[in-house]
C-alpha positions as CSV (number, residue, x, y, z in Angstrom):
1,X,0.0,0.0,0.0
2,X,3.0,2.7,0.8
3,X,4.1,1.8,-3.1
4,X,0.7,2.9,-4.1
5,X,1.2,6.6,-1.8
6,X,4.6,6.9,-3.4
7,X,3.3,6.8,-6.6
8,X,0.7,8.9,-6.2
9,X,2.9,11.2,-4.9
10,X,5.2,11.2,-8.0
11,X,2.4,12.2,-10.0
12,X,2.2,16.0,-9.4
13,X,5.8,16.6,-9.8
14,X,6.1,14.3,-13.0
15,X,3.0,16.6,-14.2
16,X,4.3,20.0,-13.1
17,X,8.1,19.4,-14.7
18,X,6.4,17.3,-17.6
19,X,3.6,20.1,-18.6
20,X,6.4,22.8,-18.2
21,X,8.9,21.7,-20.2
22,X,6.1,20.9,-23.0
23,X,4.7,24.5,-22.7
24,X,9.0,26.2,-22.7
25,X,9.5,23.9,-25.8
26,X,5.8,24.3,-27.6
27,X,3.5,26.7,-26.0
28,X,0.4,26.5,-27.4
29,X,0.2,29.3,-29.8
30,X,-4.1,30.1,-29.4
31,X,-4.8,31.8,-26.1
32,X,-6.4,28.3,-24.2
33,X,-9.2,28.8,-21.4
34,X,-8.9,25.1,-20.6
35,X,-5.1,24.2,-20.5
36,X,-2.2,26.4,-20.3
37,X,-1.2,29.1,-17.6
38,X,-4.3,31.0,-17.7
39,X,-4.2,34.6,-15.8
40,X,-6.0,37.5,-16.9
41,X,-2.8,39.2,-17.6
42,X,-1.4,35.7,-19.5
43,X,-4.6,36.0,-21.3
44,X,-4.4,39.7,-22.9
45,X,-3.4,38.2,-25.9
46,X,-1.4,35.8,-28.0
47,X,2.0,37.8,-27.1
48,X,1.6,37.7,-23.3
49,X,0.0,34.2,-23.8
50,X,2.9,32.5,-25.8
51,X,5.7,34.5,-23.4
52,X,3.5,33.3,-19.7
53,X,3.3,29.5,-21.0
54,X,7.2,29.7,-22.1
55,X,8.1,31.2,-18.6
56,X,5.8,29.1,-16.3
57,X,6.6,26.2,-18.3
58,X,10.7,27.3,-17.7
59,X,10.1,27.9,-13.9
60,X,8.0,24.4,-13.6
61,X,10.6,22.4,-15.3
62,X,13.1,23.9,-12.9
63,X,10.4,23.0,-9.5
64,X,8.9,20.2,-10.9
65,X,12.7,17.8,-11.1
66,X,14.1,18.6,-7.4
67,X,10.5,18.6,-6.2
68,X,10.7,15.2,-7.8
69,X,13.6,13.7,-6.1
70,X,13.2,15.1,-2.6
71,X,10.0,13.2,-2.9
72,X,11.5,10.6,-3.5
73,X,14.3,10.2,-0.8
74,X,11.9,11.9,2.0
75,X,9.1,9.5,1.2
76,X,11.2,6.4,1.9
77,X,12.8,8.0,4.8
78,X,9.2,9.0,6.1
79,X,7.4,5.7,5.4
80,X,9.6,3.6,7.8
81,X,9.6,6.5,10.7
82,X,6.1,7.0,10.7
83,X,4.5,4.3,9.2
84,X,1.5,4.5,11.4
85,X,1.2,7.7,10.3
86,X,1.3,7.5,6.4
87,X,-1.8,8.9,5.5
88,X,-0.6,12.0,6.9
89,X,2.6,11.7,5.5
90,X,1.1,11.5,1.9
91,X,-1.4,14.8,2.8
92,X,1.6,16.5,3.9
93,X,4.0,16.0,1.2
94,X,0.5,16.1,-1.4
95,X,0.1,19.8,0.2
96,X,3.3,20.4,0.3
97,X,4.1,19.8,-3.7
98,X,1.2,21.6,-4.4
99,X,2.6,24.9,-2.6
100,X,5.6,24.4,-4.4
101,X,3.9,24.1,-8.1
102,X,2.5,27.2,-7.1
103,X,5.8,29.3,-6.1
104,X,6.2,30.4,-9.8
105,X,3.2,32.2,-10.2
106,X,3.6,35.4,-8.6
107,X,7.4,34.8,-10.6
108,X,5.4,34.9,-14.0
109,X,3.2,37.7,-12.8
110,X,5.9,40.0,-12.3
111,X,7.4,39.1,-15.6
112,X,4.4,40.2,-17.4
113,X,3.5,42.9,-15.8
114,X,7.3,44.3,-16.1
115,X,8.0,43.0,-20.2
116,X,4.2,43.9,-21.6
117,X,4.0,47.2,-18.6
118,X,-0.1,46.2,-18.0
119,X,-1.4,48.6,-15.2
120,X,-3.6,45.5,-14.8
């Protein structure tokens, strides 16, 4: 059953580093309400779009590995010290990735704002 946590686990920093390096390589070039870093400044149109996808794709990539591999060795030094306790463990680290995918937002933001100059 811990296998099946660990795996699960894997998932979001497999997706965030995966999806990033596909938008830095190929962005999607139609501005995307569905998929794609969608912001209303991201969203202004195809120049912002193409340049927030590339940058939050960049920033992503460079999360999404090391969040990968802490994962990893932290997990299977977690799962044997608290193996009562692994439910939590997975919510924590779950919670935890999920802050960290988020850490390059205000990043992309401020690039935006600062290349395209939106008062927005």
């Amino acid at each position: 059953m811990t296998n099946v946590y660990l795996i699960c686990l894997l998932l979001t920093p497999v997706l965030t580093s995966g999806l990033g390096l596909a938008w830095y390589k190929n962005p999607p070039k139609e501005i995307d309400h569905y998929a794609g870093y969608r912001t209303k400044r991201a969203m202004k149109n195809t120049e912002t779009w193409i340049y927030a996808q590339k940058y939050a794709g960049k920033l992503w990539t460079i999360t999404g590995i090391p969040t990968l591999i802490l994962t990893i060795f932290l997990f299977l030094y977690c799962k044997e010290k608290f193996a009562n306790n692994i439910e939590n463990i997975f919510l924590a680290f779950l919670g935890i990735q999920l802050l960290i995918a988020s850490i390059p937002i205000p990043f992309v933001e401020h690039a935006l704002k600062k290349k395209f100059n939106n008062p927005t």
